[in-house]
C-alpha positions as a Markdown table, in Angstrom:
| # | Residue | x | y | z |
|---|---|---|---|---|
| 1 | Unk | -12.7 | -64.6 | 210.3 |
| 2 | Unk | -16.4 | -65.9 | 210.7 |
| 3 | Unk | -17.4 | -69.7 | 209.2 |
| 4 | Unk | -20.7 | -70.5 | 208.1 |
| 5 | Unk | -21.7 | -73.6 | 209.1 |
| 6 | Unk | -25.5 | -74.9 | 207.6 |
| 7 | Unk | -26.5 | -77.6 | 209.6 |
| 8 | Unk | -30.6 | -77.1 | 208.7 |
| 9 | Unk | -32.5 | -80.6 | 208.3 |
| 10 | Unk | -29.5 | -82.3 | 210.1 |
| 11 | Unk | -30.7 | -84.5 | 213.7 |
| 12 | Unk | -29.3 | -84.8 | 216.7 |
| 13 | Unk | -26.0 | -85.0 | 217.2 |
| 14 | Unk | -25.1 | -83.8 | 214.0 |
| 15 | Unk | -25.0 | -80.4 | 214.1 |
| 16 | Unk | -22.6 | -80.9 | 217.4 |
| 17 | Unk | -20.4 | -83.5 | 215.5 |
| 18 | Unk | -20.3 | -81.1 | 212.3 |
| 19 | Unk | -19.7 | -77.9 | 214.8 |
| 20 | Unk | -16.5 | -79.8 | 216.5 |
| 21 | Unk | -15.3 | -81.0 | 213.1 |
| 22 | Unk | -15.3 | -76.9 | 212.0 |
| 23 | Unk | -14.5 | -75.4 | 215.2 |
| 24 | Unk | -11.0 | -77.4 | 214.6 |
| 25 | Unk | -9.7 | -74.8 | 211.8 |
| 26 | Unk | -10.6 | -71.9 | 213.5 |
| 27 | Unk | -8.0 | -69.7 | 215.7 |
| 28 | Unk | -9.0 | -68.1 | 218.6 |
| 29 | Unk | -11.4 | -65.2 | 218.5 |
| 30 | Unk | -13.0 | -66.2 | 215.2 |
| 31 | Unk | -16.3 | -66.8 | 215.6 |
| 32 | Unk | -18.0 | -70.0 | 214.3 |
| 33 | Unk | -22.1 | -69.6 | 212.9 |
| 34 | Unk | -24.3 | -72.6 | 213.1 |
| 35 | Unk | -27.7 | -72.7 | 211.4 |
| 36 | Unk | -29.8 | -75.5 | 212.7 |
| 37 | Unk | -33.7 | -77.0 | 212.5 |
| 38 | Unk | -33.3 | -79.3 | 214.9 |
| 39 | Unk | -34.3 | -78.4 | 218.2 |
| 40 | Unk | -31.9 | -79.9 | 220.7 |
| 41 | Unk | -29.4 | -77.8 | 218.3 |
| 42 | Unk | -28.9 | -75.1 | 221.2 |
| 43 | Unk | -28.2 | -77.3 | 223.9 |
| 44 | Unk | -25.3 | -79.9 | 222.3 |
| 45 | Unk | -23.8 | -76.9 | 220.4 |
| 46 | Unk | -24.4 | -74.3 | 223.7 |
| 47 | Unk | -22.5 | -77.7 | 225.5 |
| 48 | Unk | -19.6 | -78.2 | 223.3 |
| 49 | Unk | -18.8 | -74.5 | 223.2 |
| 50 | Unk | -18.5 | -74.7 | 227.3 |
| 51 | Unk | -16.6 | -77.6 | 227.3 |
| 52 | Unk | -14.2 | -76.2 | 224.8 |
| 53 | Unk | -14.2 | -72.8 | 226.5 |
| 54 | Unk | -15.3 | -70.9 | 223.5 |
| 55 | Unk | -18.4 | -68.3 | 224.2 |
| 56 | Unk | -22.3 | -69.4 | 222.8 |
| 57 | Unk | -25.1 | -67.5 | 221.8 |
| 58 | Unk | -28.7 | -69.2 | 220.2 |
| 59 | Unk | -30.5 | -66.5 | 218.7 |
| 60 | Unk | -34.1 | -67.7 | 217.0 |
| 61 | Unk | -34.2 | -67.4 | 213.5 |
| 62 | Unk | -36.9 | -68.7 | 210.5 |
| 63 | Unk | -38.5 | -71.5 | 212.5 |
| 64 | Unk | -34.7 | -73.0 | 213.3 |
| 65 | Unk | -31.6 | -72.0 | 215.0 |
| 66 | Unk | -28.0 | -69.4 | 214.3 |
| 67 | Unk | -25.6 | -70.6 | 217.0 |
| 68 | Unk | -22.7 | -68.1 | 217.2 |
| 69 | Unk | -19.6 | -69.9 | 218.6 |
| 70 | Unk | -17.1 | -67.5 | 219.7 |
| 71 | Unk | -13.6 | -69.2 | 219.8 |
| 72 | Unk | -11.6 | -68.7 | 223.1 |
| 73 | Unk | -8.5 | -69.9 | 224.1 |
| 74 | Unk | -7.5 | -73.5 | 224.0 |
| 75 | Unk | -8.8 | -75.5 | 227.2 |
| 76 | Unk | -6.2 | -77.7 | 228.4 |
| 77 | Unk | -7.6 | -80.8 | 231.1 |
């Protein structure tokens, strides 16, 4: 299953806080899709995805951002 999560015109640390909030009813190996404007977008998501253990890719797109969260298994500390 893929989610599509529009997080355009939303600032810092939104688009993390919304991503964490949706990342929550996915199972693993669904994949998650962010669309963001604001420019620190890549690095919070790209940093929640590592912590979480899930894998990140920012691709460019329209003057903002498609963040494709990949979910991997649970991380347990």
């Amino acid at each position: 299953m893929t989610q599509l999560l529009d997080a355009r015109g939303l600032a810092c640390p939104l688009p993390a806080i919304k991503a964490r909030a949706a990342l929550t009813a996915l199972a693993p190996g669904e994949t998650l899709i962010v669309l963001a404007t604001d420019p620190e977008a890549p690095v919070d998501v790209g940093a929640l995805a590592a912590d979480a253990g899930h894998g990140f890719e920012a691709l460019p797109e329209g003057g903002g951002w498609r963040l494709v969260i990949t979910t991997g298994p649970p991380v347990t500390p």
